[in-house]
N, C-alpha and C positions, 0 to 999 in steps of 0.2 A: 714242245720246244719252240713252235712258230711264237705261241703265244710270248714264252719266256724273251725270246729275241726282241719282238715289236716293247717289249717293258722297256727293256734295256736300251733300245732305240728312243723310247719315248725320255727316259729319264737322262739321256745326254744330250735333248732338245732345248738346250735352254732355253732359247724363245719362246718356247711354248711353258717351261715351268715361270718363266718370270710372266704371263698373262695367268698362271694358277695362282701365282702369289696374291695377284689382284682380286682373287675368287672373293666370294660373300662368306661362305661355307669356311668356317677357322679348318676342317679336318683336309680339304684340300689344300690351303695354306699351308700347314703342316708339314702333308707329303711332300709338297713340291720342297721344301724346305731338305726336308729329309733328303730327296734325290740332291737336292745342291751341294750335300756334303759330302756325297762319295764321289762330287769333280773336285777336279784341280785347278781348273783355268781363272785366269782375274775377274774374268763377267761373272762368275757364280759366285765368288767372294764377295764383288761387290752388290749382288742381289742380294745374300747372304745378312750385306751387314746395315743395307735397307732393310732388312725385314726385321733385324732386331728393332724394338719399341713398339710393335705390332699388338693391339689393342688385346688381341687372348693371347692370356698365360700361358694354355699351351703351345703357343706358336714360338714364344718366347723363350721356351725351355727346347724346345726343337732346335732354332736359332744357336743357343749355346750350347748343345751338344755337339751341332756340327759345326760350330766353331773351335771348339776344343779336339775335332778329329783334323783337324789342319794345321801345316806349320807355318810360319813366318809369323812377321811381326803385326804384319796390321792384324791379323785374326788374334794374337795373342793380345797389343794393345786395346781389342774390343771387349774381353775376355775382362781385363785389368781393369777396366773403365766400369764395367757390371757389377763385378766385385765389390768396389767403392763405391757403388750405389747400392749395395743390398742385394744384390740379385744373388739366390741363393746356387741356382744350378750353375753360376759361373764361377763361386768359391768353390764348390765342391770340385769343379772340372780343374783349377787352379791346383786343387790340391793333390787332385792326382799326378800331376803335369807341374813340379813345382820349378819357380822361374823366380829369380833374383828381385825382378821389376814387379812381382805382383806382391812385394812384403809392404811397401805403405798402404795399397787398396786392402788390404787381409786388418792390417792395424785401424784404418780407418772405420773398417766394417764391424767392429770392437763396439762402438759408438754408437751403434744402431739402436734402436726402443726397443725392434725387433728379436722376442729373445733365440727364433730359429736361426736368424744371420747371425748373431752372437753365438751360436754354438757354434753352427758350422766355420767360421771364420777361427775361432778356439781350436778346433778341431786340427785346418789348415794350419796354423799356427805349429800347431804342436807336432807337424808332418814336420813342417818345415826347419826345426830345430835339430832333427832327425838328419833329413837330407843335407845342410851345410853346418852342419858338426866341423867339418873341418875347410870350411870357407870363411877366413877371418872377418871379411867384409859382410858376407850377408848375414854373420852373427851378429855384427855390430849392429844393422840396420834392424834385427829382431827382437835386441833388446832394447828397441825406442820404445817396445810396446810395456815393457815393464810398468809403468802408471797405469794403464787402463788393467792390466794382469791383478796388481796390486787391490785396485779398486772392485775386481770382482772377486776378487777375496770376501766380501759381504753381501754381496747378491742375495737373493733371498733362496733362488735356483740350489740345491746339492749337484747340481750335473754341473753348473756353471763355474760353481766353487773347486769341487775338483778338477775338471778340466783346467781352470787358471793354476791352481797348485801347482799339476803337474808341468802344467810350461816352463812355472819360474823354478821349479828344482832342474830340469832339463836344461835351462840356460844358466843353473849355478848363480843365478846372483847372489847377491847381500840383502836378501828381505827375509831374513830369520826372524826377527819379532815379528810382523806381519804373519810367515807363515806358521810358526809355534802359536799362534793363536786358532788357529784349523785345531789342533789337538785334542782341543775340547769343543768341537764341533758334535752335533747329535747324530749325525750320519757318520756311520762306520766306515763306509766305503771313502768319507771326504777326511777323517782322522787316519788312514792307512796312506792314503797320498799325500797327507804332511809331513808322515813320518818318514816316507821315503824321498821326499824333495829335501826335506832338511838333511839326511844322507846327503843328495848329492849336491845339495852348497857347502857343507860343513861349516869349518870353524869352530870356537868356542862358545860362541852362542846357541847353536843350535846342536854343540853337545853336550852342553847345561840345559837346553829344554827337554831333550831324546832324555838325559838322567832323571829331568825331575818327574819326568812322564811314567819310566820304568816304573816307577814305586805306586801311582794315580792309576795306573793304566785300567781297566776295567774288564778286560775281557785276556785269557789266554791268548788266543792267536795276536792280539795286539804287545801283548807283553813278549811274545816271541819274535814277532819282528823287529819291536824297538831292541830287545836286544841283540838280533842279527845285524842291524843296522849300527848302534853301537860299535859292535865287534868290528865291521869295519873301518867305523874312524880312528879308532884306538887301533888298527892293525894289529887285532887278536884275533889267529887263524881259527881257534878254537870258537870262536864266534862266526864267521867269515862265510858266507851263503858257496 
């Protein structure tokens, strides 16, 4: 118990964690980091967001975890700012935590070479179509990312391609011919998320492609979905999941 107290004592020292942060040793760096996120006061924030750009990755990922355990805005505009730079533990943290102002760094991070930030930003994305489903504005500002969504429609990636599918059927646009070309993609799993994004943009185009596909389709369970999906745009119960 003595011991556990003197911890505890030790870890709301901030003086003393902001001369650990200075250590040589990244694992002490680390901790001290670590104890900075279970305070609340301004000095820990601001040692917090000195120590993000700190030379080891792991410090750096400590850094954004425990900036992503904090509210306000500067913690979250540090958060936004990583994002837009690649940093992948601070998409991920975004996207559990999802926030209006972090959809241009998530689209930006689209662009990356990087094919892990590229997913994970995909990922977020696809959270985030979820969560303001019915926030007209930050739909709007979601589907700025339709071009780059578009574009990875030919990635070389199967994870990349479906992941994009699914985003642009979740935002219902108009990219039917783009996405009716997945159809005949060699991956199963990336031809099943075209068929169900083309469900949920509809229209006549993409239920001219769902028909022509019915008849092509190659595998049972493919020909079963396209027809359940069908049945729903033609609002025949008898089809109807």
């Amino acid at each position: 118990a003595a011991a556990a107290a003197m911890e505890l004592a030790a870890a709301n020292d901030v003086g003393r964690l902001e001369r650990m942060l200075r250590s040589e040793d990244e694992r002490t760096r680390a901790k001290a980091v670590k104890a900075l996120g279970k305070l609340s006061d301004l000095r820990s924030l601001d040692l917090l967001l000195r120590a993000y750009g700190d030379a080891s990755p792991r410090v750096n990922r400590a850094v954004v975890k425990a900036l992503a355990r904090r509210e306000g805005e500067r913690a979250e505009a540090m958060l936004v700012a990583a994002a837009a730079g690649g940093n992948v533990s601070a998409i991920r943290a975004l996207e559990k935590h999802p926030s209006v102002r972090a959809i241009p760094a998530l689209i930006e991070a689209l662009d990356s070479p990087w094919s892990e930030v590229c997913r994970a930003a995909l990922r977020a994305i696809r959270r985030y179509i979820d969560a303001f489903r019915e926030d007209a504005e930050a739909l709007s500002c979601l589907r700025a990312c339709v071009p780059e969504l578009t574009g990875l429609l030919y990635d070389d990636s199967a994870r990349m391609r479906r992941l994009a599918v699914e985003s642009l059927g979740a935002l219902g646009v108009p990219q039917s011919s783009d996405v009716a070309m997945l159809l005949m993609d060699p991956k199963r799993e990336v031809r099943l998320a075209a068929i169900h994004a083309l469900g949920a943009i509809g229209g006549t185009e993409a239920l001219v492609a769902l028909q022509r596909y019915e008849v092509e389709a190659a595998g049972a369970k493919e020909r079963a979905e396209v027809a359940r999906v069908l049945g729903d745009l033609r609002g025949d119960p008898a089809h109807q999941k």
